[in-house]
C-alpha positions as YAML, in Angstrom:
chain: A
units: angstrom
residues:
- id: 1
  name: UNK
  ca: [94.24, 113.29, 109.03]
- id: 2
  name: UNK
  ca: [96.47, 115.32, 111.07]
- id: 3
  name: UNK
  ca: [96.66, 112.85, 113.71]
- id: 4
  name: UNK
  ca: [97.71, 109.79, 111.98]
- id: 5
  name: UNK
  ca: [98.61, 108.36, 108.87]
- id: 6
  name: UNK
  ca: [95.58, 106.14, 107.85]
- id: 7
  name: UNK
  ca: [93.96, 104.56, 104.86]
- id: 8
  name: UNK
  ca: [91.04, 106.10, 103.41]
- id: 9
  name: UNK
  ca: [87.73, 104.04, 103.24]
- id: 10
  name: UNK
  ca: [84.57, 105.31, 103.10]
- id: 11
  name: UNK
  ca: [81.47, 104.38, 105.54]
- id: 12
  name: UNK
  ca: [77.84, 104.56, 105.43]
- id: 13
  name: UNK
  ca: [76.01, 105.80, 108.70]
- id: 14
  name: UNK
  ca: [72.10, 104.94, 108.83]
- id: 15
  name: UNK
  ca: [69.61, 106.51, 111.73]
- id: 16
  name: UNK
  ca: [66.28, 105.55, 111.87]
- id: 17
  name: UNK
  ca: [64.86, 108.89, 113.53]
- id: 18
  name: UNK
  ca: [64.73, 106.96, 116.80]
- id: 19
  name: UNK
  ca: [68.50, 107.27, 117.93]
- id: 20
  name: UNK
  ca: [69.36, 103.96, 116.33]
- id: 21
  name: UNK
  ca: [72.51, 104.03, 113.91]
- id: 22
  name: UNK
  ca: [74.28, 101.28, 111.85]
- id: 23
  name: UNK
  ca: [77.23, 101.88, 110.34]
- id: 24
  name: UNK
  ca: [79.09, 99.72, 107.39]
- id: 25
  name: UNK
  ca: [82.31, 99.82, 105.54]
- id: 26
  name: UNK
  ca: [81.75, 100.31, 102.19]
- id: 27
  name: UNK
  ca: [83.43, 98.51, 99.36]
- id: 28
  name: UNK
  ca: [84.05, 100.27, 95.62]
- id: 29
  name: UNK
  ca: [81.31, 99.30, 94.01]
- id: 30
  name: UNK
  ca: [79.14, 100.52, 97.06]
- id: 31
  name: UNK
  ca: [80.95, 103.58, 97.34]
- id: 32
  name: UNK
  ca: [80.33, 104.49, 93.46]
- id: 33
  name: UNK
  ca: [76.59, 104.04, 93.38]
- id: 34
  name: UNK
  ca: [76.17, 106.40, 96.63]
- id: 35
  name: UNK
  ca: [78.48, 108.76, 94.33]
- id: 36
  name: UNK
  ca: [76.51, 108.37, 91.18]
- id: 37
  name: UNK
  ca: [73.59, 108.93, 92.96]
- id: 38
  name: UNK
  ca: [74.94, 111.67, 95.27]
- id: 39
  name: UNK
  ca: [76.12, 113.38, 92.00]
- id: 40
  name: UNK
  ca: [72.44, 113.44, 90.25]
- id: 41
  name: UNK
  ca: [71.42, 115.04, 92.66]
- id: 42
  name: UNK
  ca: [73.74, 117.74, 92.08]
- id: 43
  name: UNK
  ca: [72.97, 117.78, 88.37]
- id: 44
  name: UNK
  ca: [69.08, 118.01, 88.55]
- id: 45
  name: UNK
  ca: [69.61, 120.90, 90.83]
- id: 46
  name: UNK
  ca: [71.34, 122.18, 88.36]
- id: 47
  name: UNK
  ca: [68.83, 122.00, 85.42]
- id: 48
  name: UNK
  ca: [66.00, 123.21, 87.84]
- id: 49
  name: UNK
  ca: [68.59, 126.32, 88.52]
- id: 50
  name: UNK
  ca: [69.14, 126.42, 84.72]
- id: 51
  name: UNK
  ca: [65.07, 126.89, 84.34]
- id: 52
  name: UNK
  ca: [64.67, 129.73, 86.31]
- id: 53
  name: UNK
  ca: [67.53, 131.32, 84.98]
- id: 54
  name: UNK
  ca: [67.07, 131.19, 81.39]
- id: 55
  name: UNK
  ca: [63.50, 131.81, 82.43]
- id: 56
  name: UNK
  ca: [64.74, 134.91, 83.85]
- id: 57
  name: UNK
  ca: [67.50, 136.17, 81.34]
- id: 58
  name: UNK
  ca: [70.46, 135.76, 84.22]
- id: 59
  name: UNK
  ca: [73.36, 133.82, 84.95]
- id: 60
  name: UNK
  ca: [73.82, 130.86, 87.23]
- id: 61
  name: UNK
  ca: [76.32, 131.85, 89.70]
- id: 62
  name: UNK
  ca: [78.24, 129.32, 91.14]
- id: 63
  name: UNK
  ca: [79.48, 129.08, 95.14]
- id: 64
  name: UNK
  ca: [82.50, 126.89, 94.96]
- id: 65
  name: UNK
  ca: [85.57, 128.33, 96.03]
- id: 66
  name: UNK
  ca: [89.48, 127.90, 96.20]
- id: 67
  name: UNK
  ca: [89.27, 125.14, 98.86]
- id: 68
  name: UNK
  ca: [86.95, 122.92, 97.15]
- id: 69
  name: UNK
  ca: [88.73, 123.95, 93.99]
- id: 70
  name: UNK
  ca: [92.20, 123.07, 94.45]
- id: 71
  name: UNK
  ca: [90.79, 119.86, 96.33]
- id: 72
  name: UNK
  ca: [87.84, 118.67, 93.77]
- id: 73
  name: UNK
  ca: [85.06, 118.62, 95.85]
- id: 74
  name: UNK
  ca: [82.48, 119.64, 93.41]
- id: 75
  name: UNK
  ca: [80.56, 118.17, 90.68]
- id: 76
  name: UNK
  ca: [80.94, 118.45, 87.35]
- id: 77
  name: UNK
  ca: [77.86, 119.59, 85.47]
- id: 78
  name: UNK
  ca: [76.20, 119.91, 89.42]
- id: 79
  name: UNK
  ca: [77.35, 122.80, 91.30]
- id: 80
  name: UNK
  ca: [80.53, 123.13, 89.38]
- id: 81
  name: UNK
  ca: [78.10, 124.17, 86.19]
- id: 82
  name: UNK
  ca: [78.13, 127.41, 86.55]
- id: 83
  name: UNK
  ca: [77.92, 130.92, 84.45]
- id: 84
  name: UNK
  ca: [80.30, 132.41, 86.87]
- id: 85
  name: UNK
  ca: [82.42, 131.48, 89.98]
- id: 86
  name: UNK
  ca: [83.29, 134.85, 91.82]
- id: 87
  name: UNK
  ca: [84.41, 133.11, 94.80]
- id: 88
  name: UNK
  ca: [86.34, 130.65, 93.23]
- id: 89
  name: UNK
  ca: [89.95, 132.60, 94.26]
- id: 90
  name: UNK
  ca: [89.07, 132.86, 98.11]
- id: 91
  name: UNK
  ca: [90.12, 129.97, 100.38]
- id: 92
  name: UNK
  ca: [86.56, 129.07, 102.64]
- id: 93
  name: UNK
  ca: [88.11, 130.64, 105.48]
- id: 94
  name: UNK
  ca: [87.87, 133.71, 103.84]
- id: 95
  name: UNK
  ca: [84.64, 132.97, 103.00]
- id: 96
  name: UNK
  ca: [83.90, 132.94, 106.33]
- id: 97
  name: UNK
  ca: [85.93, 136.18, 106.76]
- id: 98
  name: UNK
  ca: [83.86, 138.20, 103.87]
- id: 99
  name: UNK
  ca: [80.52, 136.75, 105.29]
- id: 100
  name: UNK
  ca: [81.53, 138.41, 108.80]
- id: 101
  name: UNK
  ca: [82.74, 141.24, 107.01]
- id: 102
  name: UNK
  ca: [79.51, 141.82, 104.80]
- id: 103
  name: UNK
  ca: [77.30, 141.55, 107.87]
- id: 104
  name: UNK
  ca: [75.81, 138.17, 107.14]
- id: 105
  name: UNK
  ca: [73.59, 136.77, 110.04]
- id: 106
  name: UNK
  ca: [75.68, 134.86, 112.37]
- id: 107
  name: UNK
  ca: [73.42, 131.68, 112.08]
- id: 108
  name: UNK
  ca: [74.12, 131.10, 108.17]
- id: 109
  name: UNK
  ca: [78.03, 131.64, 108.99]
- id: 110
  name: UNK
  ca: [77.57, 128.89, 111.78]
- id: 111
  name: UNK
  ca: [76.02, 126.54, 109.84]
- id: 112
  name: UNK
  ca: [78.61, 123.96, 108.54]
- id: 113
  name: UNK
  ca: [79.14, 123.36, 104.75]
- id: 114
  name: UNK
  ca: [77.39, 120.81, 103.53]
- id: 115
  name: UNK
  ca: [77.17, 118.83, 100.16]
- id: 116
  name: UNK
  ca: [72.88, 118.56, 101.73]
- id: 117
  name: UNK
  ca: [72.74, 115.03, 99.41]
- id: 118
  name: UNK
  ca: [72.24, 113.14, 102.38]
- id: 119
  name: UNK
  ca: [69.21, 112.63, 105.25]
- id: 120
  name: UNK
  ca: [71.35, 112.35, 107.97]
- id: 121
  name: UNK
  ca: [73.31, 115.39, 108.67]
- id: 122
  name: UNK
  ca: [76.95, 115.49, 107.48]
- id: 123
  name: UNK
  ca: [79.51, 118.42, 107.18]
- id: 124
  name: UNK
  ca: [82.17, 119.31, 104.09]
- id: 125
  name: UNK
  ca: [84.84, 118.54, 106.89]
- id: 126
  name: UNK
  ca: [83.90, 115.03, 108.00]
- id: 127
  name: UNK
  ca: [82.95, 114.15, 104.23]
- id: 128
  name: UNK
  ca: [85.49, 115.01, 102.09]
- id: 129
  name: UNK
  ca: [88.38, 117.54, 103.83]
- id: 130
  name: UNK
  ca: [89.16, 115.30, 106.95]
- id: 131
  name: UNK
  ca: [90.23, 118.66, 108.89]
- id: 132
  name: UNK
  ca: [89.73, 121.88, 110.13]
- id: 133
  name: UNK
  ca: [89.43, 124.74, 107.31]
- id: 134
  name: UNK
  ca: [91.63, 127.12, 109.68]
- id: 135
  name: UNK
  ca: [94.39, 124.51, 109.45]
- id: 136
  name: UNK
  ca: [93.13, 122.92, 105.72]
- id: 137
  name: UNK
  ca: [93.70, 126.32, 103.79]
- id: 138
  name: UNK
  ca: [96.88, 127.69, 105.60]
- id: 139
  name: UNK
  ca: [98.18, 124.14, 104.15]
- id: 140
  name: UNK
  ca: [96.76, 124.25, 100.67]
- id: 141
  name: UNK
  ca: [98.30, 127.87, 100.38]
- id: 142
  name: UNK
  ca: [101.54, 126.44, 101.53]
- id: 143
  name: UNK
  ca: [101.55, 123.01, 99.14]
- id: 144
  name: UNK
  ca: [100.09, 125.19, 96.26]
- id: 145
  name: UNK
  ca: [102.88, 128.03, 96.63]
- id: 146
  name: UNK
  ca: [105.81, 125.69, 97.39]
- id: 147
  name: UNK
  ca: [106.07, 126.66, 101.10]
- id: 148
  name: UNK
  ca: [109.26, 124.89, 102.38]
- id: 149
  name: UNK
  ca: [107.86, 122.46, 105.32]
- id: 150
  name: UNK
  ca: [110.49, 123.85, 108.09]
- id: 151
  name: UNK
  ca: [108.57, 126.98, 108.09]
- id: 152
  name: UNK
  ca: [105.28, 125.25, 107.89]
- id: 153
  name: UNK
  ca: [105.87, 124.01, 110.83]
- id: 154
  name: UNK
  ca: [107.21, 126.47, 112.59]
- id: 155
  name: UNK
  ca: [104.43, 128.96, 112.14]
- id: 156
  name: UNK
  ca: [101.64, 126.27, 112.52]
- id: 157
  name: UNK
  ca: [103.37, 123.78, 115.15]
- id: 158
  name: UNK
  ca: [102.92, 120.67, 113.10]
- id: 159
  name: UNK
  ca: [105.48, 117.96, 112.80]
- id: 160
  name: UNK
  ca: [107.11, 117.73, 109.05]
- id: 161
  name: UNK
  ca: [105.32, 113.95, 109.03]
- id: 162
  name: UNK
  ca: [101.85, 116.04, 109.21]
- id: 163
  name: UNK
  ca: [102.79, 118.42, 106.70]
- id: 164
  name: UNK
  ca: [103.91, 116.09, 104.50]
- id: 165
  name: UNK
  ca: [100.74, 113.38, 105.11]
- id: 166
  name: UNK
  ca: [98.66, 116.61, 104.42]
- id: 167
  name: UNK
  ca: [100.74, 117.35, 101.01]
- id: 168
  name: UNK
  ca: [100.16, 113.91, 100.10]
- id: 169
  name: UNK
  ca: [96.30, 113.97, 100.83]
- id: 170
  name: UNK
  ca: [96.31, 117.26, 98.56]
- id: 171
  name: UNK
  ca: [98.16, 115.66, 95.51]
- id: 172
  name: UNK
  ca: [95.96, 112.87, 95.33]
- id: 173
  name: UNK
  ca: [93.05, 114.59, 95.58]
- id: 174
  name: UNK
  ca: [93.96, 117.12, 92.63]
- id: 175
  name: UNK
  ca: [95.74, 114.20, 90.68]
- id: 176
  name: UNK
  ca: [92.35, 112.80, 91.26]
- id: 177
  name: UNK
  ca: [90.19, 115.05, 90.22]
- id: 178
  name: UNK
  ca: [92.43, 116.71, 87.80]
- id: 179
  name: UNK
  ca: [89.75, 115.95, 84.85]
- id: 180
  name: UNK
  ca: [86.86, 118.03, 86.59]
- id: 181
  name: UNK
  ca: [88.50, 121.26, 85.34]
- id: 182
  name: UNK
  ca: [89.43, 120.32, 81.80]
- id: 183
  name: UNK
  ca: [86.78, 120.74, 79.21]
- id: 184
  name: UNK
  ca: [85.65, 117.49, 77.05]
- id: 185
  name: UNK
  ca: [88.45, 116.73, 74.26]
- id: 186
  name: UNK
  ca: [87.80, 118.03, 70.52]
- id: 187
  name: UNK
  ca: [86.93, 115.09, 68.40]
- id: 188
  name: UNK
  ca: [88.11, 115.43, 64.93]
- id: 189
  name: UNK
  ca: [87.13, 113.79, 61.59]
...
């Protein structure tokens, strides 16, 4: 995204566990039924998580965290349905930083973040952030605090049109996705 402005469409990548991949551009209505469907998943995860936990007398903790937050990649009701979110005011690359910090084996901290939905491999980044989490987090700390874009740029070396195609990424997504954090409306008689 960094790159270039460009428009966002979505594509669906197919392997047949022989090396052979086709690829098609997917249209709304195509891209809302892999959603729906991604997003059950996420649900009855959830309720099988819910068992054992009621089962158990404990909470469900929850994993997402300011990144995903601020940007509204999670599911409501899936992994957004949580007890508690105790990581939900660290950026991921602090994640990352706590995870080194906390001694947590090396290959888990390698391991890109994944929604795991899908058969074919596919990482956070390339699915929903469209860039690096060392650059994606210094720039939702700077759009969510108001950050003027000279200084941006000075202390990251980007141009003000990346900044400001980042910014507009950022809004769109939390314009977007705005309703994920609000809880249902009150009806009343």
């Amino acid at each position: 995204m960094l790159k270039k402005d460009a428009y966002n469409f979505f594509t669906l990548k197919v392997t047949n566990g022989k090396g052979d991949i086709k690829t098609a551009r997917l249209n709304k209505e195509k891209l809302n039924g892999i959603v729906a469907a991604t997003n059950s998943k996420h649900r009855t995860r959830m309720m099988h998580i819910y068992y054992y936990a009621e089962k158990m007398n404990a909470l469900v903790c929850g994993t997402t965290n300011k990144t995903e937050m601020l940007e509204g990649d999670f599911v409501k009701y899936g992994d957004g349905g949580v007890d508690i979110e105790p990581l939900a005011h660290l950026y991921k690359s602090q994640i990352f930083q706590l995870a080194r910090h906390l001694g947590v084996i090396q290959e888990i901290i390698d391991r890109p973040p994944s929604p795991d939905t899908f058969s074919d491999p596919v990482s956070d980044e390339e699915f929903y952030f469209r860039m690096p989490f060392d650059k994606l987090d210094l720039l939702l700390y700077a759009w969510q605090n108001n950050v003027k874009i000279e200084k941006i740029c000075e202390v990251m070396s980007l141009e003000e049109n990346q900044v400001k195609r980042a910014f507009r990424d950022f809004t769109g997504k939390f314009n977007a996705t705005r309703h994920l954090h609000q809880l249902p409306p009150e009806l009343t008689a």
